[in-house]
Each structure stands twice: as structure tokens, then as C-alpha cells.
N, C-alpha and C positions, 0 to 999 in steps of 0.2 A: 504494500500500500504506500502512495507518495506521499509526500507532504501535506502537500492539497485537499487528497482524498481523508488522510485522515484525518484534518482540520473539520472538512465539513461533516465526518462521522461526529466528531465531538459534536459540533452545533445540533445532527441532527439529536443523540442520547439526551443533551442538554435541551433540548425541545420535549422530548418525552418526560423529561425528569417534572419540566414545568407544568407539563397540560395532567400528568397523571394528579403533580400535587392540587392542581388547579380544579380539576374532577372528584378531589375527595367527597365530598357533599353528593355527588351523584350514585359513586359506588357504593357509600353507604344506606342509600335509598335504595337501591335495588337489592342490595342483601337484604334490606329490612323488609322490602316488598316480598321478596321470597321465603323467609320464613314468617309471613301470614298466616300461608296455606297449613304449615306445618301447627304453628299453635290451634288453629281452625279444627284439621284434626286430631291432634291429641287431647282437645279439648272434648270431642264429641265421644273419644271412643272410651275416653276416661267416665262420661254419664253414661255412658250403653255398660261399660261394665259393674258399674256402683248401683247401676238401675236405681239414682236417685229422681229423675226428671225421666218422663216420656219418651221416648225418641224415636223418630218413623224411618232413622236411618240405622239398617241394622248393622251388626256388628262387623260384618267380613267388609261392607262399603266402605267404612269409617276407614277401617284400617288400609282399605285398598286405596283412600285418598289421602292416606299418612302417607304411602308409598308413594303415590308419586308427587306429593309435595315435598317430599325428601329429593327425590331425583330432581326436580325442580331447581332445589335451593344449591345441588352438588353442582347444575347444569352452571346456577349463576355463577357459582364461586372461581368452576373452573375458565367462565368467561374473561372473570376479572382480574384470577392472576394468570391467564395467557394477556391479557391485555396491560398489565401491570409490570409483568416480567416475563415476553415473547421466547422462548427458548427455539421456537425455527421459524422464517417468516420466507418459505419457499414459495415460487409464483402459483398461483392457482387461479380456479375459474369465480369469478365476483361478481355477483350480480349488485350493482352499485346503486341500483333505488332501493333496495332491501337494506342495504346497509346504508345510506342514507337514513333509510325508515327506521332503523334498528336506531341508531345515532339520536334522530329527534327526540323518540321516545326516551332515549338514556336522559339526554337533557332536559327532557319537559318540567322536572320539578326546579330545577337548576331556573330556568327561563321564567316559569312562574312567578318566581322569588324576585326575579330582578323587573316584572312587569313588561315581561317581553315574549313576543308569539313567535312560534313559529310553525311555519305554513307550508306544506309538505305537497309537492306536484310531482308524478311521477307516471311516464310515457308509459309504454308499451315494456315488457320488460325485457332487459339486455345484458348482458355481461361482458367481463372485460377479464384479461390476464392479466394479474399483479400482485403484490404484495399484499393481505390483508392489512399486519398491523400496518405497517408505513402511513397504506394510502389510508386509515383508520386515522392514524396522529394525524396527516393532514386536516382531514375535514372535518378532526375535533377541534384544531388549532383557530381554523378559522369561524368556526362557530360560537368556540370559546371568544374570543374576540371579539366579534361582535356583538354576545350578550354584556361583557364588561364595559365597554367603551357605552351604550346605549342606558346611560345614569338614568335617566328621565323615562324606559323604557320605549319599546319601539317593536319592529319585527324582522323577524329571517325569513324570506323563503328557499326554500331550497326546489331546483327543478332539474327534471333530466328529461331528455329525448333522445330517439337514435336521428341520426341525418345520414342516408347510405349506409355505409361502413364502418361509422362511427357514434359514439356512445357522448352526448353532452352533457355538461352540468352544471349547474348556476347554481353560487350560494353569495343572495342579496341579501344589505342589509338597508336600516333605515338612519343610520347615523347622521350627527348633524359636523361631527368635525372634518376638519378639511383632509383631504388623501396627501400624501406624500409624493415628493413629482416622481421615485422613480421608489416601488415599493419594494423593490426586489434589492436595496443596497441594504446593509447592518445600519443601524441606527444603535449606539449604545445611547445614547440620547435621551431617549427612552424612561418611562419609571420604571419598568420592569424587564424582565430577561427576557422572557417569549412575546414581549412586544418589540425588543431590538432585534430579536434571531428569525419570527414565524416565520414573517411571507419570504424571505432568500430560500429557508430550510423545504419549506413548502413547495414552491419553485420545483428546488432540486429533488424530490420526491416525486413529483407530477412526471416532471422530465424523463426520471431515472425509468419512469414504466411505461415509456411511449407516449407518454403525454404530453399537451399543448396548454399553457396557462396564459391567462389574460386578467389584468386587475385596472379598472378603471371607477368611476365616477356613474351614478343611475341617474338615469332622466328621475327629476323630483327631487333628489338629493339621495343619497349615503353611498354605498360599494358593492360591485358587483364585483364579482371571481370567476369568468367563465374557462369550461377545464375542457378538455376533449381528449377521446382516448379509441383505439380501434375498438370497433366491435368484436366480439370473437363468435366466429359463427356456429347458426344454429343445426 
């Protein structure tokens, strides 16, 4: 590895290290969402066995819904530390509005809190070859971004289309601060790390899986990101 290369590996780990700390609040929603299910069941099957309260749900159901709220919660966990601490991120087949979709939904309580929507559009469905986690820290990075930046709250939308051969993506925001003339230099400038390093690190991620990035200004005001990537055929 050269100089370069390993220069920008650091920026990229240093970008995960921020967006994971930056996501605590979310991963802990979703563990917590996940064992719901669990106290839900053990609660039921603990009255079906004490036969203190009635219960029209018999004994083998309760427990058949312990099970898979257990599977559920293992499913989450194992989400969270492959997303936390990636041990292989070989290319494979992604269907990228799913994971967009997947994405919103991580964030919805995140955006709630800060009084910010976001609005999910999503074409025909299509997939791409790439990286999961990578392209994952990408369009956490910039979602995270613009929930922060958006004090006063506002909205995201995120959208995707195929055009031919190729698989589009747009994540607008409704910001009111001004764009930077060239978003792709380092700024340490910045008050924060992954506001100096995203959009370069981001950049080089899109790039790195065939992909085409573009960051400009939206008719009305705040920032569009549009991404383009081959389609991989069906």
C-alpha cells in the first residue's frame, strides 16, 4: 500500500470511527426495539404457566414467539457488530433502495428527535456490485449530516431510479447554510472530524465501486448528492 493509499484508508476508518460514535443513539434503539418482542413473550408464557390471568394464547404459541423474538434480537445484534466492526467487506450483489430503506428506518428515531423527515422514493428495484459496509458509511455519513446541520429541523429525501444500465441516487436535503465551493477538499476548519473528512472520504468510496458522485446546491435551497452506479443485470 503507498503513501496515499494508506493516508486515505486512515480518513476512511477515521470516518467510520465518527459516524458509528455519531449512530450510538440509533443502535441503541434498535437493540431496545428488539428485545420488545422478547419481554412481550416471556411475559405471556410466564401467565400461561402460573395460570394467574386468562390467556387465549396457548402455551406452545407463546413460546414459539419467545423463539423467534430471540432470533430477532440475535439477527439485530449480529447487524450491529458487523456494522460496528466489519470483519470482511467483499463485493457482492446490493440492492441499494432496500438499503437505503433499511438506512431511513435505522434513522427515523435519530430524525424525529432532531424534527427532521425523511422521505423515502424508491424506483423499480435494482442492484449494484459493491461493498456493503463502505457504501453503508457512505450514505450514513451523509444522512448523518444533514440531520445535524438542519438545527431548526427540515427534510431528507432520498431517491433512486434505474436510467439504462445504471442505478441513480439522490440524497436531498433542506439546509439553509451555504455549500462549500469545492466539497470534495478537507476542511479541518470545521467543528468536527467527519465534517472536515465526509464528503472527500465519500467521494472516494462512490469512486472506489464504479461510481459517479455529484454535490451541488437544490433548486429552493439546501444539497443534493447525486450518485450513479452500473446496474448489474437481471
Amino acid at each position: 500500500m503507498g503513501e496515499q493509499q494508506y493516508y486515505e484508508a486512515l480518513l476512511e476508518a477515521a470516518l467510520h470511527t465518527q459516524v458509528c460514535s455519531r449512530c450510538h443513539r440509533a443502535y441503541g434503539h434498535e437493540v431496545r426495539n428488539s428485545l420488545q418482542g422478547l419481554y412481550g413473550g416471556f411475559d405471556a408464557v410466564t401467565r400461561a404457566v402460573q395460570n394467574k390471568t386468562p390467556t387465549s394464547i396457548p402455551l406452545d404459541k407463546s413460546v414459539q414467539f419467545v423463539r423467534q423474538a430471540l432470533t430477532g434480537h440475535e439477527q439485530s445484534l449480529d447487524r450491529m457488530l458487523h456494522a460496528l466492526a466489519p470483519a470482511n467487506d467483499e463485493p457482492t450483489a446490493i440492492d441499494v433502495g432496500g438499503l437505503l430503506s433499511g438506512l431511513a428506518k435505522f434513522l427515523s428515531s435519530d430524525a424525529a428527535r432532531h424534527n427532521v423527515k425523511i422521505q423515502l422514493s424508491n424506483g423499480e428495484a435494482a442492484s449494484i456490485h459493491a461493498q456493503l459496509n463502505r457504501l453503508r458509511l457512505a450514505f450514513l455519513s451523509l444522512m448523518t449530516d444533514a440531520i445535524d446541520v438542519m438545527t431548526a429541523g427540515g427534510e431528507i429525501r432520498l431517491l433512486t431510479r434505474t436510467q439504462d444500465d445504471r442505478v441513480e441516487l439522490e440524497v436531498t436535503d433542506t439546509r439553509t447554510q451555504p455549500l462549500p465551493a469545492d466539497p470534495w477538499t478537507l476542511d479541518f476548519s470545521q467543528p468536527s472530524l467527519q465534517e472536515a473528512i465526509a464528503m472527500p472520504v465519500v467521494q472516494r468510496i462512490v469512486v472506489s465501486q464504479g461510481g459517479r458522485i455529484e454535490c451541488g446546491a437544490r433548486d429552493g435551497g439546501g444539497r443534493i448528492v447525486r450518485m450513479s452506479f452500473v446496474r448489474l443485470a437481471t
